[in-house]
N, C-alpha and C positions, 0 to 999 in steps of 0.2 A: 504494500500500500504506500501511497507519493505523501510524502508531508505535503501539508496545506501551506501556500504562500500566501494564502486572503486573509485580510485581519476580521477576526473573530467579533463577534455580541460578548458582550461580558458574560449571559448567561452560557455561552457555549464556552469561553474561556476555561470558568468555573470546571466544568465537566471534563474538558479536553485538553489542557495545558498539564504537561508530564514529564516527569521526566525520562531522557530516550530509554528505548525498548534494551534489554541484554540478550544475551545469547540464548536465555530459553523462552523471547517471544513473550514475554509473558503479555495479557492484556491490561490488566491492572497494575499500577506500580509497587513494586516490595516495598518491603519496609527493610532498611539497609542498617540492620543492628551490629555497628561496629563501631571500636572507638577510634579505629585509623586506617589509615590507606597504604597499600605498597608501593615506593617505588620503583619505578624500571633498572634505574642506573641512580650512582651518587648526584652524577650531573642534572637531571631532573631536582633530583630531593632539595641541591643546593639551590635551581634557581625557582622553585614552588614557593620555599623561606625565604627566599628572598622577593615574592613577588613579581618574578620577572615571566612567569608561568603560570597561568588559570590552571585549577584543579585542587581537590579537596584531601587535607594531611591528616589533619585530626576534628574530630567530631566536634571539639569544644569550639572550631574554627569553624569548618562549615560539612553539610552534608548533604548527601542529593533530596532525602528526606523534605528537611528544613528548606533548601535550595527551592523546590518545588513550589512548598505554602509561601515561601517570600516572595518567589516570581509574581503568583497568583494574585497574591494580596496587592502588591507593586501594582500590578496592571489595574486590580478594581481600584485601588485608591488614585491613581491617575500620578503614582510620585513613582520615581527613577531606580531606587534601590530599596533596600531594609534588611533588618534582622531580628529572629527567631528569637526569644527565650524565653525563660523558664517560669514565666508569672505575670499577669497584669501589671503588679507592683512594681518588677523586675524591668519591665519595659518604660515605666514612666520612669523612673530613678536615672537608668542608662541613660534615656533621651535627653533627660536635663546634666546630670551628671559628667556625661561625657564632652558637654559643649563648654561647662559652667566655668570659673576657677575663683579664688578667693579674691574679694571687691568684686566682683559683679553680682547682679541687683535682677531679681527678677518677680514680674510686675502675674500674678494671678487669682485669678476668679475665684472671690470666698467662696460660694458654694462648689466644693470639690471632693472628692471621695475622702475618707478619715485617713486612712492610709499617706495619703497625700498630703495631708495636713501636716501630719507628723515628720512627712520631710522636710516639709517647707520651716518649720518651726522650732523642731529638736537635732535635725542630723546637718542641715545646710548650714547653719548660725556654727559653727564648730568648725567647720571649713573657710567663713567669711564671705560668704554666699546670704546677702539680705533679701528682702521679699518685702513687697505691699501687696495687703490684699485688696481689690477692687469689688463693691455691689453691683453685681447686676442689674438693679432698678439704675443706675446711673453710668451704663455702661458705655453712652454716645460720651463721656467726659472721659475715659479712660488714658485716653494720652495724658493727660495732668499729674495722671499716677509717674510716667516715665522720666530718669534719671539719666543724665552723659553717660552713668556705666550700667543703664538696665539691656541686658542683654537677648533676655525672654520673654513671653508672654506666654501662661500657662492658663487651657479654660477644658473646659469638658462641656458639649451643648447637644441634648437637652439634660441638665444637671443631676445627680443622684444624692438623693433621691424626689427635690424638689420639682425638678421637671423644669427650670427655669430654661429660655430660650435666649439665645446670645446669638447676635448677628454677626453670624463671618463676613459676611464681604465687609461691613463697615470697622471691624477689628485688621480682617486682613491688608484695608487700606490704612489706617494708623502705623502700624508695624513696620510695611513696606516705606511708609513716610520716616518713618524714626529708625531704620534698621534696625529693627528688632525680631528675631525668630517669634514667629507664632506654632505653637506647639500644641497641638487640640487632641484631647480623648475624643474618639469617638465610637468608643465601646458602646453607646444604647441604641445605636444606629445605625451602625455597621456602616459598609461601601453602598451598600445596596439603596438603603436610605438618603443617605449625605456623603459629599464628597467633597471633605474640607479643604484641598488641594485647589478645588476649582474656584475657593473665594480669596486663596493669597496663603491657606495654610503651610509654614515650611517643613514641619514634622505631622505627621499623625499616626498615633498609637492604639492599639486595640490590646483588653486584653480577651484573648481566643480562647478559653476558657469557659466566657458567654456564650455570645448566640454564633460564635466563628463556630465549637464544639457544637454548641445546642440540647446537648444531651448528658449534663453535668458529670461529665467522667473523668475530663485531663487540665491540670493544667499549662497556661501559657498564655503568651503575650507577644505583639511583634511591632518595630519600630518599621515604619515608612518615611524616607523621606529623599530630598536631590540627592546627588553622588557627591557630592564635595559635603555638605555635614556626613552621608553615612560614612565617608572613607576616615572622619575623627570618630562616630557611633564605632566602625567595628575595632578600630584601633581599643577602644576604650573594653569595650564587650569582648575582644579577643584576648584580652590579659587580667580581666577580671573576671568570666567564667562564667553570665548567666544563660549559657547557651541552652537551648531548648532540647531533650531528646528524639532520636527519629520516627520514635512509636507514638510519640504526641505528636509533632510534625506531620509524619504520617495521616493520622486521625484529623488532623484542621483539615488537611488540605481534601481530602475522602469528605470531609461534613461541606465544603466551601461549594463542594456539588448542588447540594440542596438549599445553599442559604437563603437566595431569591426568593423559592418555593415557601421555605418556613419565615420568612420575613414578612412577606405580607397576609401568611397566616397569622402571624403572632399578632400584626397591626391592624389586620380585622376584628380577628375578636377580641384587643384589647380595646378600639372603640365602642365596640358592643358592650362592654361591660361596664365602661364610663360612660355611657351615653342610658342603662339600666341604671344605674347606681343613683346617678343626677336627681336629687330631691329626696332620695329616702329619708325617713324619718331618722333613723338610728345614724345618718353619718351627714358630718359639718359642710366636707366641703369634698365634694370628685375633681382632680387635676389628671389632668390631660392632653398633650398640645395642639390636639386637631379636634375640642371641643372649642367653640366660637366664644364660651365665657374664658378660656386662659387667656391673662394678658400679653400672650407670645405667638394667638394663635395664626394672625398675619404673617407675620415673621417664619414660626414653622411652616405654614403650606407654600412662603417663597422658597424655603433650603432644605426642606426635606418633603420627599416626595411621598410619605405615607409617618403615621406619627406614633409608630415604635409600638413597643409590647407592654412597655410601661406605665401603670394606671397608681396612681397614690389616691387615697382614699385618708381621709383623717376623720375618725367615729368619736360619736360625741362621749364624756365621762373622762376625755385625759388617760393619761398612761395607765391607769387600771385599768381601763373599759376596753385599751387595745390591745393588753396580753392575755384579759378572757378574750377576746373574740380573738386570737390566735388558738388558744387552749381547748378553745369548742370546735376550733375546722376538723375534718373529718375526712377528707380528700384531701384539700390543698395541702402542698411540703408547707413544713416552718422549718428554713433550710439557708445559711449565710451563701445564697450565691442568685444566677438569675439568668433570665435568656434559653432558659429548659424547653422540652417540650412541655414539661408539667409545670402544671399555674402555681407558683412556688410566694408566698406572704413573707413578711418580713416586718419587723419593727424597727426602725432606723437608732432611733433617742436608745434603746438599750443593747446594740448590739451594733452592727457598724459603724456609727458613729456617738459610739458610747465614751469613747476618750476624748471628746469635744466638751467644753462646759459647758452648763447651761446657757449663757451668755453665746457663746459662740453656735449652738444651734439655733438660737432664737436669730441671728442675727442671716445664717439661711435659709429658713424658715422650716427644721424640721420641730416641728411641736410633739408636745409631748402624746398626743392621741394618733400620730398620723403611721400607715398601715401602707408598706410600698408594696405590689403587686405584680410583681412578672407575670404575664397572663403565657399560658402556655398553647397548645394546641390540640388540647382537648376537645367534645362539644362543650360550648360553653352554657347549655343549659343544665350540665350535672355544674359546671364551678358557680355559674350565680346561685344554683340548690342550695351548693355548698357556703359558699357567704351570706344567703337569707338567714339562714338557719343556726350558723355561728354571732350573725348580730342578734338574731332572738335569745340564744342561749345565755347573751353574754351582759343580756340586760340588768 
């Protein structure tokens, strides 16, 4: 069979982008569980280390595995290179990490995953590495936050667990004005959703874990971005070791088949079930971005083209009233992760962002009643069953 010289749909990409066949044909691609490669002669070996020769030495460098999900991802996110590893967390850290050095200043978005918090606040300050954070309600003022030595801008859109919506093209024109890397998660949205590349973004990170896997069984995380930052990313990621393995690798790039498919399953029926939930007696407020009452929801139907799996829900009685009506579901997980095919609940204030203060979640609006919801791909008339019945129980 002739390789194909025609450029691909992303959804056929997904399916079809591989890496080349070996000697037993195989049609699907192995999983290449080694920790190194042989070579032919010394003289290869020496100019591989030396860079003077493509081809893969050791696993912690690179693997056809990995090789494959990074291409893949490259092409959905619309950016030139990246690299594989071993965690969502693992992937933001490198991304900033590897750019960053002590006295530089990096300017991001308070509402951000907890995890991230703590870089920004406990590990970077120890290096000389500052940070302001910027509100989202005020995010058209954000260059005022920037500094002669801010080097970054760090955001994640649409936020977790708030759901706030941040305009890329008007950040990614800031940045571009001020040289400054704009660095976006966009783990709740994937490629398929949003494509933060196309509004000035210089990095974007997923962690593949979510909805990359879909089916909560592997961790990992992958850095996208031009070839001149990734060629300092793998400098940095090839001597500090967060490489990803080939069996996870593997498994992304095997689920990246179906993303499309389960993305706008998951963004069906999470509007369904915000769009159900809107007014019940038992809960304050339904957020959602492609509900016409969030104040982002203009902004989301310009940059994303369907408005995610994620539904937050805040039930009335405050932090008691939402770990019974966790304790009474009955089907849905109560499970620290998201992007499943199963409609998996979560309490943010006592568990992912339990190491925030009070103050500091009030300040991005996680309250203490509010109930995040990866809506999976279930029917969704056993998970609204299941949520009626846990707000009645939990009255």
């Amino acid at each position: 069979m002739k390789e194909s010289k025609k450029k691909l749909h992303e959804e056929t990409l997904s399916v079809r982008e591989q890496t080349p066949r070996g000697a037993e044909r195989e049609h699907s691609t192995p999983i290449f569980m080694t920790s190194s490669f042989v070579f032919e002669s010394a003289e290869q070996a020496r100019a591989m280390f030396a860079e003077e020769l493509p081809g893969n030495i050791y696993t912690r460098f690179s693997n056809p595995n990995t090789d494959e999900f990074v291409r893949k991802m490259a092409a959905l996110e619309h950016l030139e290179d990246g690299f594989a590893t071993a965690s969502g967390m693992s992937a933001i850290f490198t991304s900033m990490a590897a750019l960053l050095k002590s006295g530089d200043h990096v300017v991001c978005a308070r509402s951000v995953f907890g995890s991230t918090h703590q870089i920004l606040t406990q590990i970077f300050p120890r290096w000389g590495i500052d940070f302001t954070y910027v509100d989202i309600a005020d995010q058209y003022n954000w260059q005022k936050a920037f500094k002669p030595n801010t080097k970054m801008l760090f955001l994640e859109t649409p936020s977790n667990p708030a759901l706030d919506i941040i305009d890329l093209e008007y950040v990614g024109k800031i940045c571009k004005q001020a040289n400054v890397l704009l660095n976006v998660d966009n783990c709740f949205c994937t490629p398929v959703l949003q494509k933060p590349a196309d509004f000035g973004a210089d990095i974007v990170i997923h962690s593949a874990t979510k909805y990359i896997d879909g089916q909560g069984r592997a961790l990992g995380g992958v850095i996208l971005a031009r070839k001149d930052l990734m060629k300092e990313i793998r400098f940095f990621a090839r001597h500090t070791g967060p490489a990803l393995s080939p069996f996870n690798a593997w498994l992304f790039s095997k689920s990246l088949e179906t993303l499309e498919i389960r993305m706008q399953r998951h963004s069906e029926n999470a509007l369904r079930i915000a769009e159900k939930l809107q007014g019940h007696a038992e809960i304050e407020k339904v957020i959602y971005p492609f509900l016409p009452d969030h104040p982002g929801y203009a902004l989301a139907k310009r940059q994303m083209s369907a408005g995610g799996g994620i539904v937050t829900i805040i039930v009335k009685g405050g932090i008691d009233r939402g770990r019974r009506f966790l304790d009474n579901l009955e089907m849905l997980s109560h499970t620290a992760n998201l992007g499943d095919t199963r409609t998996i609940a979560t309490h943010p204030a006592s568990t992912t962002h339990s190491k925030l203060t009070d103050a500091e979640r009030a300040a991005v609006g996680i309250l203490p009643g509010m109930v995040r919801i990866s809506v999976g791909i279930e029917n969704m008339d056993d998970v609204l069953a299941d949520i009626e019945q846990a707000l009645k129980a939990s009255v």
